[in-house]
C-alpha positions as a Markdown table, in Angstrom:
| # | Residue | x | y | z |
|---|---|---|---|---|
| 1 | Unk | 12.9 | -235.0 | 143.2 |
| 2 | Unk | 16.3 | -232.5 | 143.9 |
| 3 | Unk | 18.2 | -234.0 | 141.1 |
| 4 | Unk | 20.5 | -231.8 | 139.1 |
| 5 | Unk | 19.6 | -232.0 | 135.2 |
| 6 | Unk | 23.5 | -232.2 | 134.2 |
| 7 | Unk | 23.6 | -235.1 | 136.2 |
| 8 | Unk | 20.4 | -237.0 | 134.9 |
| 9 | Unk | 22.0 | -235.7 | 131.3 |
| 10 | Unk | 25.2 | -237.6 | 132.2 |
| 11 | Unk | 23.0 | -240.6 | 132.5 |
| 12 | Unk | 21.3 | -240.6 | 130.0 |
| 13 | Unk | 24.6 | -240.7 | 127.7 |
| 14 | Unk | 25.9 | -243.3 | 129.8 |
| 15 | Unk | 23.3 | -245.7 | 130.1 |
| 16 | Unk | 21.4 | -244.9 | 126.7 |
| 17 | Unk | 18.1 | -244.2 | 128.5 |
| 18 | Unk | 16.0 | -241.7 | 127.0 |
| 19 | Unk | 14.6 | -238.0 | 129.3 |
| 20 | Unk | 11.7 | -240.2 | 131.0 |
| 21 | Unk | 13.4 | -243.3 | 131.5 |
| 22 | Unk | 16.4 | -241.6 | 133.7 |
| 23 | Unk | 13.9 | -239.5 | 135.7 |
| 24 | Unk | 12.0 | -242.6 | 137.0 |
| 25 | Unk | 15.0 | -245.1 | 137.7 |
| 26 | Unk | 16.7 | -242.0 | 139.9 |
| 27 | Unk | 13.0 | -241.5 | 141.6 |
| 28 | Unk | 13.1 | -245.3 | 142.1 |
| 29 | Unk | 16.4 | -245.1 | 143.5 |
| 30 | Unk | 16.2 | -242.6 | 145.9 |
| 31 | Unk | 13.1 | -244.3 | 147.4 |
| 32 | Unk | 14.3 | -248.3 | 146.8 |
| 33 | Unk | 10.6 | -249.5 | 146.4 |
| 34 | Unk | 7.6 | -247.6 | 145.1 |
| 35 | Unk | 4.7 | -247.7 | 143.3 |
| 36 | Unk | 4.1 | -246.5 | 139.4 |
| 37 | Unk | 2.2 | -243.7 | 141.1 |
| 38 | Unk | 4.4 | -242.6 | 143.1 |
| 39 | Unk | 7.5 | -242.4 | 140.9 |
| 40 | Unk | 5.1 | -240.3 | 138.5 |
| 41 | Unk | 4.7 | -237.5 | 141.4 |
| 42 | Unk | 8.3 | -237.6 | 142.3 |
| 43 | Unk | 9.1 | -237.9 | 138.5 |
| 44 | Unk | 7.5 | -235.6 | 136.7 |
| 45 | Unk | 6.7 | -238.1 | 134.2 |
| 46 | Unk | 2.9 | -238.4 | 133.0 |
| 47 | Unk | 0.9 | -241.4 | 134.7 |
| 48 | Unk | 0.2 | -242.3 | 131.5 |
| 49 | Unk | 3.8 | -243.4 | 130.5 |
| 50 | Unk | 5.1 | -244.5 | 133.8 |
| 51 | Unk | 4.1 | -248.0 | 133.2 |
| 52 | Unk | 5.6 | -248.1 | 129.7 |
| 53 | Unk | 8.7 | -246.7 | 131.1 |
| 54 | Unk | 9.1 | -249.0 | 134.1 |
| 55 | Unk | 8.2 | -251.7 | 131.3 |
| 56 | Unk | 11.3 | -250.7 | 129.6 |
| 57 | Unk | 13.3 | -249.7 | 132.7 |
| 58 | Unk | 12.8 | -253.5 | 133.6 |
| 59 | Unk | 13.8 | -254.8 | 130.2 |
| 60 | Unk | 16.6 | -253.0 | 130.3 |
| 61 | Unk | 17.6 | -254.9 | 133.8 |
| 62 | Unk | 17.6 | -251.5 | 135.9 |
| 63 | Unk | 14.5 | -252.4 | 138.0 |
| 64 | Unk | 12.8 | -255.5 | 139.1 |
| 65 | Unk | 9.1 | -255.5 | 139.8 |
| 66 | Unk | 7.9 | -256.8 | 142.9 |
| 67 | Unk | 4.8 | -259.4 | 143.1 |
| 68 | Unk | 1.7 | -257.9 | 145.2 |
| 69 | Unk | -0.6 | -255.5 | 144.9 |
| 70 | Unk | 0.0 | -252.7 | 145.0 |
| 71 | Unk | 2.4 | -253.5 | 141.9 |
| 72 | Unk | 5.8 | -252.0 | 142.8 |
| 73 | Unk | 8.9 | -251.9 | 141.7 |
| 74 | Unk | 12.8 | -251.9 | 143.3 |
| 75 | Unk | 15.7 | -250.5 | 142.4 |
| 76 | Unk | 18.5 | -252.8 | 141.7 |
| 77 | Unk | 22.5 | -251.7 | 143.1 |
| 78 | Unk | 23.8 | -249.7 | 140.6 |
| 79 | Unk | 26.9 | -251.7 | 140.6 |
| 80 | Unk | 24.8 | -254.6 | 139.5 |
| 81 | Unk | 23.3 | -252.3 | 136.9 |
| 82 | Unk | 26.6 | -251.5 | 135.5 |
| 83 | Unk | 27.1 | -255.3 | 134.9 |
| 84 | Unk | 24.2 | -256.0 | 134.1 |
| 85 | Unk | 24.1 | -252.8 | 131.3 |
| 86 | Unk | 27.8 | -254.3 | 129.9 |
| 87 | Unk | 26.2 | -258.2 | 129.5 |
| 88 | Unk | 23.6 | -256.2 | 127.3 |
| 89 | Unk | 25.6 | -254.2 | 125.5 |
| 90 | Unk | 28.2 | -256.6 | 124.3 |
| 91 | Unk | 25.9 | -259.0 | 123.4 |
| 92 | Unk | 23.5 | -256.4 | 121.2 |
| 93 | Unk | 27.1 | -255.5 | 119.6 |
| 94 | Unk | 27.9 | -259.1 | 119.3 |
| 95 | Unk | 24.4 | -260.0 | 117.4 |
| 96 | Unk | 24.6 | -256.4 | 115.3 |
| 97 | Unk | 27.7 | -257.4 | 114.2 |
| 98 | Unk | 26.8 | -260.8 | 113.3 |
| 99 | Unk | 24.2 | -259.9 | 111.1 |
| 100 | Unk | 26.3 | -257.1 | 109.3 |
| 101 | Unk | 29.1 | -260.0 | 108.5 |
| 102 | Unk | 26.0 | -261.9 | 107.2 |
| 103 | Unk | 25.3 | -259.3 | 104.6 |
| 104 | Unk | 28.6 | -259.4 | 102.5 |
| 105 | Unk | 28.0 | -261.2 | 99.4 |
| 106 | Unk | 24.1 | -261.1 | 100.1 |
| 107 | Unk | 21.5 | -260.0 | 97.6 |
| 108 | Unk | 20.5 | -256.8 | 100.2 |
| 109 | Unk | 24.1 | -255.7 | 99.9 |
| 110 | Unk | 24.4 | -256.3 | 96.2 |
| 111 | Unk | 21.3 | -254.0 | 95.8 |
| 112 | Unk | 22.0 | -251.6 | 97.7 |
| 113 | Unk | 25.3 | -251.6 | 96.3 |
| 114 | Unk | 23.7 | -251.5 | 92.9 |
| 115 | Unk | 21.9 | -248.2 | 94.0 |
| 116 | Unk | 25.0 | -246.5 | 95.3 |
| 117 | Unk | 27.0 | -246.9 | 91.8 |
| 118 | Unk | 23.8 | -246.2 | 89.9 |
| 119 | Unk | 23.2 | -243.1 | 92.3 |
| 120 | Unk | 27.1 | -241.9 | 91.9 |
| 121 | Unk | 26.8 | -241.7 | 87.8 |
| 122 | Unk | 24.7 | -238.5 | 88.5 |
| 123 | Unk | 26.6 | -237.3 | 91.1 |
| 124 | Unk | 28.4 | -233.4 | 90.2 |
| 125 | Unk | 32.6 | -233.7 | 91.0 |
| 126 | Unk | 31.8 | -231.1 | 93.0 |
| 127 | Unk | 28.9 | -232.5 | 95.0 |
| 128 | Unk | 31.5 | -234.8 | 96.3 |
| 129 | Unk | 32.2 | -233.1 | 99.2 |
| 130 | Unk | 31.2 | -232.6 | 102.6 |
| 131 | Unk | 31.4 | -231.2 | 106.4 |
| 132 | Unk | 32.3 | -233.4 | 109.5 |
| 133 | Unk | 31.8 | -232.4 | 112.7 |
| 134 | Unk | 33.1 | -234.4 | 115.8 |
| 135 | Unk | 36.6 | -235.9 | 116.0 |
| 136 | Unk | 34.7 | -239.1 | 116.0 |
| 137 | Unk | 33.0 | -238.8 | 113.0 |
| 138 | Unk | 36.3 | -237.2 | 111.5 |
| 139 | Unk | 38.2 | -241.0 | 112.4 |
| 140 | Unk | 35.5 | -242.7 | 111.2 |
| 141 | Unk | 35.3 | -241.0 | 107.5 |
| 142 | Unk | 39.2 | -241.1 | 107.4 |
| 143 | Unk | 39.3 | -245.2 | 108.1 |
| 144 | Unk | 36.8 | -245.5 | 105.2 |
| 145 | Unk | 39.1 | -243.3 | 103.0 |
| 146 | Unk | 42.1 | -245.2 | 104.0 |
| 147 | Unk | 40.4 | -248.4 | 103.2 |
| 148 | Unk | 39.7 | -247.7 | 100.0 |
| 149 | Unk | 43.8 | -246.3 | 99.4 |
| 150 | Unk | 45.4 | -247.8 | 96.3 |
| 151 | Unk | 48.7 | -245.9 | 95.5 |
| 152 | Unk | 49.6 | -243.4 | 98.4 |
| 153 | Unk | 48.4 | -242.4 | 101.8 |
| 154 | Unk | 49.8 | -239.0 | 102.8 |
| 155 | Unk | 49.1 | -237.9 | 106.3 |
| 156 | Unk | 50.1 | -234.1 | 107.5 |
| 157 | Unk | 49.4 | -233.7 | 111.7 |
| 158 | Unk | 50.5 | -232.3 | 115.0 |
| 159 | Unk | 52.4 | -233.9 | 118.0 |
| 160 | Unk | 49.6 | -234.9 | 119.3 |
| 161 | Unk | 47.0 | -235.6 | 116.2 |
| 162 | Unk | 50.0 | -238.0 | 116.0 |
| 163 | Unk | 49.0 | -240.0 | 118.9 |
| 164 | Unk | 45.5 | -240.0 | 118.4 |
| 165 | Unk | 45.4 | -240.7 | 114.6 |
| 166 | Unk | 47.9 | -243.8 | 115.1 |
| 167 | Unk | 45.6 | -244.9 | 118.1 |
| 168 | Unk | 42.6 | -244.7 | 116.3 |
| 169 | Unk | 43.8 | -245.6 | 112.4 |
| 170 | Unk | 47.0 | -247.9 | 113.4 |
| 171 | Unk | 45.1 | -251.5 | 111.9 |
| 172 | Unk | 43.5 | -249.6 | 108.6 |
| 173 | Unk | 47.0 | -248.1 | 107.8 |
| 174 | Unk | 48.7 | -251.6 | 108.4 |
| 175 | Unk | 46.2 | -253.3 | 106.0 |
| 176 | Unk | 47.0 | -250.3 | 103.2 |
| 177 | Unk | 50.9 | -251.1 | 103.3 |
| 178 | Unk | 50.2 | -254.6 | 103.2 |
| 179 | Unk | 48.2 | -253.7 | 100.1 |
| 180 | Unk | 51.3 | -252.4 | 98.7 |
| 181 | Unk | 50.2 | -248.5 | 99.6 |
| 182 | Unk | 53.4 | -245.7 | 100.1 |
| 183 | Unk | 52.6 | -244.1 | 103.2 |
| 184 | Unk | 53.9 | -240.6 | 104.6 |
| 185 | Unk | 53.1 | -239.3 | 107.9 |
| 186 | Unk | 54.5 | -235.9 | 108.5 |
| 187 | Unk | 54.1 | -234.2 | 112.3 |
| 188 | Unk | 55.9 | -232.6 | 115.0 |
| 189 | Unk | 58.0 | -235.3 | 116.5 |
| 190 | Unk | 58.4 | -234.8 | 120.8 |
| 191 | Unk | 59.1 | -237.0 | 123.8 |
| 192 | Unk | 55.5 | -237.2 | 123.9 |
| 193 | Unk | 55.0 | -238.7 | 120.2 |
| 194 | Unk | 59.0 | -240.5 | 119.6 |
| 195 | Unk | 57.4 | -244.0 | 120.9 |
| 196 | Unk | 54.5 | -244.3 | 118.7 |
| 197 | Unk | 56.4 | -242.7 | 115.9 |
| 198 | Unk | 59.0 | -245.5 | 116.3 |
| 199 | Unk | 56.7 | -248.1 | 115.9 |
| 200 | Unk | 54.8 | -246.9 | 112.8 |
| 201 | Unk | 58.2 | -246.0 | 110.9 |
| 202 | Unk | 57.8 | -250.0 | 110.9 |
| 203 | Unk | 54.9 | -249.4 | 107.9 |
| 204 | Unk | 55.4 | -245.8 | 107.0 |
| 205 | Unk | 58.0 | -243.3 | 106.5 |
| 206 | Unk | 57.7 | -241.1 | 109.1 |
| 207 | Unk | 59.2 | -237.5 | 109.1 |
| 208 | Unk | 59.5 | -234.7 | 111.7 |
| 209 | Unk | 58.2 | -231.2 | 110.4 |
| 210 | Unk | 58.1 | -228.6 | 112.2 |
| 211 | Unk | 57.0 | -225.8 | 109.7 |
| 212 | Unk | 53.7 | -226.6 | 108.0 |
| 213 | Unk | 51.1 | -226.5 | 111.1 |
| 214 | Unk | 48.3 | -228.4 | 109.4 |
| 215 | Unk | 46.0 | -231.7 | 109.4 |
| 216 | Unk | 45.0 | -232.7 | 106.2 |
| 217 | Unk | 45.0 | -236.1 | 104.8 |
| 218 | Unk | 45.4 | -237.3 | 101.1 |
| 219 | Unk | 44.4 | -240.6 | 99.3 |
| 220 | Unk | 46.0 | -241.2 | 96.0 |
| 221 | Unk | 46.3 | -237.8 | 95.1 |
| 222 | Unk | 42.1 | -238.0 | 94.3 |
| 223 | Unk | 40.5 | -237.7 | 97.7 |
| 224 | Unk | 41.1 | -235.1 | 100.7 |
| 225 | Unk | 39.9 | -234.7 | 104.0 |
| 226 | Unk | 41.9 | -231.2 | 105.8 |
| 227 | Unk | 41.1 | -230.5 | 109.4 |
| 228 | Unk | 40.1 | -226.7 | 109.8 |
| 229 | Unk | 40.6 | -225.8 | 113.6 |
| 230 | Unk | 44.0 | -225.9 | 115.7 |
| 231 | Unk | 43.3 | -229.3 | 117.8 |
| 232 | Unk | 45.1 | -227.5 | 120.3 |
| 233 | Unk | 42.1 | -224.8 | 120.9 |
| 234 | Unk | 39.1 | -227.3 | 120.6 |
| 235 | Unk | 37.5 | -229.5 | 121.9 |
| 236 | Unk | 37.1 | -233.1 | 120.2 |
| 237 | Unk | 33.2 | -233.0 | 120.0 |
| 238 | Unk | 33.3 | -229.4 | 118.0 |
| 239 | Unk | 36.3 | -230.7 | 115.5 |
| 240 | Unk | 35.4 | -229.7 | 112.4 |
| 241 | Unk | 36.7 | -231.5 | 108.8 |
| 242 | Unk | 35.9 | -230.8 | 105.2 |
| 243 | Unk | 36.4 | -233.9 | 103.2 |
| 244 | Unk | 36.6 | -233.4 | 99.3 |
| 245 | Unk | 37.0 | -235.9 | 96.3 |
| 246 | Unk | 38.7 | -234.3 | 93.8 |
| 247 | Unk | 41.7 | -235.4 | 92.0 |
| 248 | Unk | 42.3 | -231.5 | 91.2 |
| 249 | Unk | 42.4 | -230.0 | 94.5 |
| 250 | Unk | 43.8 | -232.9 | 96.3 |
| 251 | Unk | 46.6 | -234.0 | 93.6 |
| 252 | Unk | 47.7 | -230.2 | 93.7 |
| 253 | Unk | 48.1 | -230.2 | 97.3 |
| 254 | Unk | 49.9 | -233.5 | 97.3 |
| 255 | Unk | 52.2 | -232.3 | 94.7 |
| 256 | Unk | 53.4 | -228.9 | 97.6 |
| 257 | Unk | 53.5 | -231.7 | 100.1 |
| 258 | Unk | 56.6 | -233.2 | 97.8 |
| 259 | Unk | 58.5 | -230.4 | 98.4 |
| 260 | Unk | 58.0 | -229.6 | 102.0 |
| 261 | Unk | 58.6 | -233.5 | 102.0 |
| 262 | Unk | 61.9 | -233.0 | 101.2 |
| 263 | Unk | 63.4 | -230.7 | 103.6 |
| 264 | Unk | 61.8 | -232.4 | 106.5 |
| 265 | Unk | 64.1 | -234.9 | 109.0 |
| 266 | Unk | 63.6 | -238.7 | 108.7 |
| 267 | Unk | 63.1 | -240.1 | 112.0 |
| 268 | Unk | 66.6 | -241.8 | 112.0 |
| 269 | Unk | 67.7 | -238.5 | 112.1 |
| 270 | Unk | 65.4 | -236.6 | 114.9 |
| 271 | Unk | 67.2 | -235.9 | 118.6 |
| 272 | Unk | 64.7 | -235.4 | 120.9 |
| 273 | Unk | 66.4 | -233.8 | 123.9 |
């Protein structure tokens, strides 16, 4: 089978199918209908899991087997794979998500809850830190710090970490000033940035700065989490983050914020040209 194996790995990310189960549905689909053995020798995959993958394939609504013997089996359209791929997905998401609303205020989440608070008596100050790596992983951690803001939210970014970081954090950061939490967002303000930056000046005090070329974020002056590439010269999967919880560190760092704070232009007061 001439496939390319950057295409089969685009695929598999795609879809979610594992190495095997992509090589047999593009074997099936190049032929349309064939038999377990067949697909095998086109394949590459052992006979002894091209049944359980076509098993799976057919689960999964890629394939449909065909009555007869020979058994065989027939590709479906991939259009109607798409669809059929989407139906599935949203509705694993929808039952995941139903049973992880179910858990609050359940005796599994009290225990494990109880383990976590027993588990963070021994924990060092300075084992509370940590590496992140992906921008994704990076939004996520920074949503769960935000959440859990109860005086300030200070937030230090560039033009377009702007964008993204509103995009991404925009409902957590509205929940934290209905809370009653002072928010700062510093960054770069440009015609690229002015209409989002508009629109949270409704919830935070946004100022353009144009001096510090940083990313860091800052929770109550306790907990940090400070970007340590330019976002201009990677890309989003290799983003690295630190994140550190230490009122020390973070409160000092807050404190040098204040005074860049200061000389920096309120929005009211930007002209973008």
């Amino acid at each position: 089978m001439i496939v390319k194996e950057e295409f089969l790995s685009r695929l598999r990310k795609i879809f979610g199918l594992n190495l095997y189960e992509v090589r047999v549905w593009a074997a099936l689909l190049s032929r349309g209908v064939s038999t377990a053995g067949e697909l095998s020798d086109i394949s590459g995959v052992p006979r002894s899991r091209t049944y359980d993958i076509l098993e799976s394939l057919e689960k999964k609504g890629f394939i449909v087997m065909k009555l007869g013997k020979p058994i065989k089996f027939i590709a479906l359209k991939p259009t109607e794979v798409v669809e059929r791929v989407k139906r599935n997905v949203a509705r694993d998401a929808h039952q995941t998500s139903k049973r992880l609303d179910e858990l609050k205020g359940t005796e599994v989440l009290n225990e494990l809850s109880t383990l976590f608070t027993q588990g963070v008596k021994y924990i060092e100050p300075t084992d509370l830190s940590g590496a992140l790596r992906g921008r994704h992983n990076l939004y996520n951690h920074l949503d769960m710090m935000i959440r859990g803001a109860e005086k300030t939210l200070t937030i230090v970014t560039t033009a377009d970490g702007l964008n993204r970081k509103i995009e991404s954090l925009k409902p957590t950061i509205e929940k934290a000033k209905k809370r009653g939490v002072k928010i700062k967002i510093a960054a770069p303000i440009t015609p690229k940035n002015i209409k989002i930056a508009k629109e949270i000046n409704r919830f935070a005090e946004v100022r353009s700065e144009n001096i510090i070329k940083s990313r860091f974020v800052v929770i109550d002056g306790k907990e940090l989490m400070f970007m340590v590439l330019n976002d201009e010269e990677v890309h989003p999967t290799y983003d690295v983050g630190v994140w550190v919880n230490t009122e020390f560190f973070a409160g000092a760092l807050e404190q040098l914020f204040e005074f860049a704070w200061q000389k920096m232009k309120p929005l009211s007061k930007v002209r973008i040209k």
